[in-house]
Structure formats: structure tokens, C-alpha cells
C-alpha positions, 0 to 999 in steps of 0.5 A: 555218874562217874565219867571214869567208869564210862569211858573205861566201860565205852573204851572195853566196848568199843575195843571189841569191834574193829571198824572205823566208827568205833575207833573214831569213838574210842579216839573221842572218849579218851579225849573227852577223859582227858579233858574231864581229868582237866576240869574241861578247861582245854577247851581244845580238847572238847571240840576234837572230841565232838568233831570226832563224835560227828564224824563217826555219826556221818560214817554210819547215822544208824549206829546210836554210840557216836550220839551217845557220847555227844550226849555225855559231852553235852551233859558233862558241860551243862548243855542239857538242853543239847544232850537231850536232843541227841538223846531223843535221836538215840532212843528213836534209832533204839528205843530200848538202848539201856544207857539211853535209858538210864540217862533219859531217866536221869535228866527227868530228874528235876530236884528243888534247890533245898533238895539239891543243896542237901550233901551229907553221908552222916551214918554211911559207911561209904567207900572213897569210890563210893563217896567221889560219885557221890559229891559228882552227881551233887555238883552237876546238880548244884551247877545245873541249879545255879544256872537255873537260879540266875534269873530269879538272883537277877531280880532279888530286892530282898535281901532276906532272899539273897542270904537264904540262898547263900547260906544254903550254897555255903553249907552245901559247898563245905560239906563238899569240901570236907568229902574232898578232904576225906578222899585227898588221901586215896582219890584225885579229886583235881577234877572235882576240885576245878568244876567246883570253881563255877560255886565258889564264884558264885558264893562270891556273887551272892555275897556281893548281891547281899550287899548291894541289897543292903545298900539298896534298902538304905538308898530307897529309904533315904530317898523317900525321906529326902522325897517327903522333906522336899516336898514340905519344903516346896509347900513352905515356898508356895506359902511365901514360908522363904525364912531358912528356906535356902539352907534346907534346899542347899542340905537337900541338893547335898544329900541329893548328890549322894543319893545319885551317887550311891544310885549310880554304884549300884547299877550293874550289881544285879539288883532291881534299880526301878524303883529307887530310879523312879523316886530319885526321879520325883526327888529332881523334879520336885527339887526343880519345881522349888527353884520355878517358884523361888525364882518367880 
């Protein structure tokens, strides 16, 4: 769905009716082109294109283009849920309006994430055109994807499920960056270019996630190494067992202070920290039930 092709199609609508409602609309679209051809990075921009849209709706309630454009500007900057509030009033004020039912239409389209990170052209023979409205649509449904993908990432353990899911999102971002290759020559691709800013931060995410996965494999099985020693080691104290005993409990606070240590730089990284939490818990108190006993 190309905003370009909209907004000419809106603005030669509009254009043929003279009242103020459409000149308001007319005003609002070329904003919301312009903020578009920015990435929607002026943020300015935006927010006089809605004041605008709300404007002309005050003007006249009945008349479903205002709403219509608040619902591409929702739907351009990923507020689905708020694109299809206003959806659902313009199919009210007209239930056979045949945009809004082409974007009803639309947004009940809920690909999975291997269906969403599938881009490829291989045998088509597609026009430069044909290819930007393609890698358009492919990035609003990526970027709709990773939001939805968020809380799910948030409570990864495994690192196996964070690396499917990079791989996934690196091959689909290339495959989008080698169709912009193929239109830099013939299409301003600048705007795609900025929207694809939110995947490339998140691929780096990803990456960062991996590898506090990784570390935290490593944590948690140190801990439950450290766990099973301290635990021998309080049994030893118990049976009176005291030879060599200071040197293993001083090794065991050594490798303790680095557990804590590595527990602490992964707190913040997205990944799960109950568990190790837990066992590095039962390591201090264990460790202290040792020192009880030495000193009794």
C-alpha cells in the first residue's frame, strides 16, 4: 500500500469539492506525504496532520474523509489498535465505503512471523513501482511483527529460540536491502530506508539478547556446580571433616563473588533472571550455614 499513490488519489478527490472540510483534508494529507517522505521523523508534522483531520470531523461528523485519513496516519505509524477505532466509525457513517473496506480488509490479515519474514521476487518480473509497494507492505508487516514479538523476546531463556528468530530477521532484512538496491537507481527509496531504522535496531537487540542468553546458560550452570560443592562441603563441616576445609570454602566465596558479579551484568538484558536468582540465593545461604557451623 503505497502512501504516495493515496495521497495523489485523495488530493485529486478532494480537489474537486471546494468546501472546508475537504480543504482541511487536503492540507492534512500533504502534511502526512511530507512526513512520510521523512520517515515520519518530524514528529511536528504529525501532529498538525491529526489536528487538522480532527478539525474538519468537527466541521462536519458525517463526512467519513477526515476519519479516513486519521486512519491511514494511525496505520502508517503502527497504531493499529487506534486506526481501527476510527475504521469501525467510518464503516458505521457508510458501511459499503470501499476504501474502508479495503483497509477492514487489510488489517484482518494477521500473517505468522515465518509468513511475515518471507520477501522474495525470485522469478517475477516486477516493475521498480511494483517492487517499493512491495518491500512497503513487507516492512509494515515486519515492524507490526516486532512489536508483537516483544514480549515473547522478553522471556526468552533459550538461546536456540533467540537465534531462530535472528536468523529469521537478518535474512529477511537483506533480502530487503538487496530490493532496495535494485530501485536506488530508479526510485527514492529514503523513506523506506528510515522506516527500516526500527529492524535494524532490533536485529541488534536480538544479538545482544543471544548473548545474554549464552552467558546465562553459563551462569546457571556454575551455580548449580558451586550449589552441589557447598553443599558437600557443609556436609564434610557437619562430620567434624575440618582438614582443607578453609581453602575450599575460601575457593567457593571466590567463584561466588563472580557468579554475583556475572548475575549482576545480566540484569536489564531482557532475559529471565528468576531461576539463577533462586540458586544464587540457596548458594549464600548454604555458604552462611557453613560459617554457623565452623564457628560453633
Amino acid at each position: 500500500m503505497n502512501l504516495k499513490h493515496l495521497v495523489q488519489a485523495q488530493i485529486s478527490l478532494i480537489s474537486q469539492r471546494r468546501d472546508g472540510t475537504d480543504t482541511l483534508c487536503r492540507q492534512a494529507y500533504a502534511l502526512l506525504a511530507e512526513s512520510e517522505s521523512q520517515g515520519f521523523e518530524d514528529k511536528d508534522l504529525l501532529k498538525e496532520a491529526m489536528r487538522l483531520f480532527i478539525q474538519a470531523i468537527r466541521q462536519q461528523r458525517q463526512n467519513p474523509e477526515p476519519y479516513l485519513g486519521l486512519i491511514y496516519l494511525f496505520f502508517l505509524i503502527g497504531e493499529e489498535t487506534q486506526a481501527q477505532q476510527y475504521l469501525a466509525i467510518v464503516l458505521k457513517l457508510d458501511p459499503q465505503h470501499q476504501e474502508a473496506q479495503t483497509l477492514l480488509r487489510f488489517m484482518q490479515v494477521k500473517p505468522e512471523t515465518e509468513q511475515v519474514l518471507q520477501l522474495s521476487w525470485e522469478g517475477e518480473q516486477l516493475s521498480p513501482e511494483q517492487i517499493y509497494d512491495k518491500l512497503e507492505l513487507s516492512l509494515y508487516y515486519v515492524l507490526q511483527d516486532i512489536r508483537r514479538q516483544d514480549l515473547a523476546l522478553a522471556k526468552l531463556n533459550h538461546s536456540a529460540e533467540v537465534l531462530r528468530y535472528l536468523q529469521q530477521l537478518a535474512a529477511w532484512l537483506k533480502q530487503f536491502e538487496s530490493g532496495l538496491q535494485q530501485l536506488d537507481m530508479s526510485y527514492d527509496t529514503s523513506s523506506l530506508i528510515r522506516r527500516l531504522q526500527p529492524v535494524e535496531n532490533r536485529v541488534s537487540q536480538l544479538k545482544s539478547l543471544l548473548a545474554a542468553s549464552e552467558s546465562l546458560q553459563k551462569l546457571s550452570h556454575s551455580l548449580n556446580t558451586l550449589l552441589a560443592e557447598s553443599r558437600q562441603l557443609y556436609q564434610a563441616v557437619e562430620a567434624q571433616q575440618l582438614t582443607e576445609i578453609e581453602a575450599k570454602l575460601e575457593r567457593l566465596l571466590d567463584a561466588s563473588d563472580k557468579n554475583a558479579q556475572a548475575l549482576s551484568d545480566l540484569v536489564g538484558t531482557g532475559v529471565d533472571l528468576a531461576e539463577v536468582q533462586r540458586s544464587y540465593t540457596a548458594l549464600k545461604a548454604i555458604i552462611e550455614q557453613i560459617y554457623e557451623t565452623i564457628d560453633c
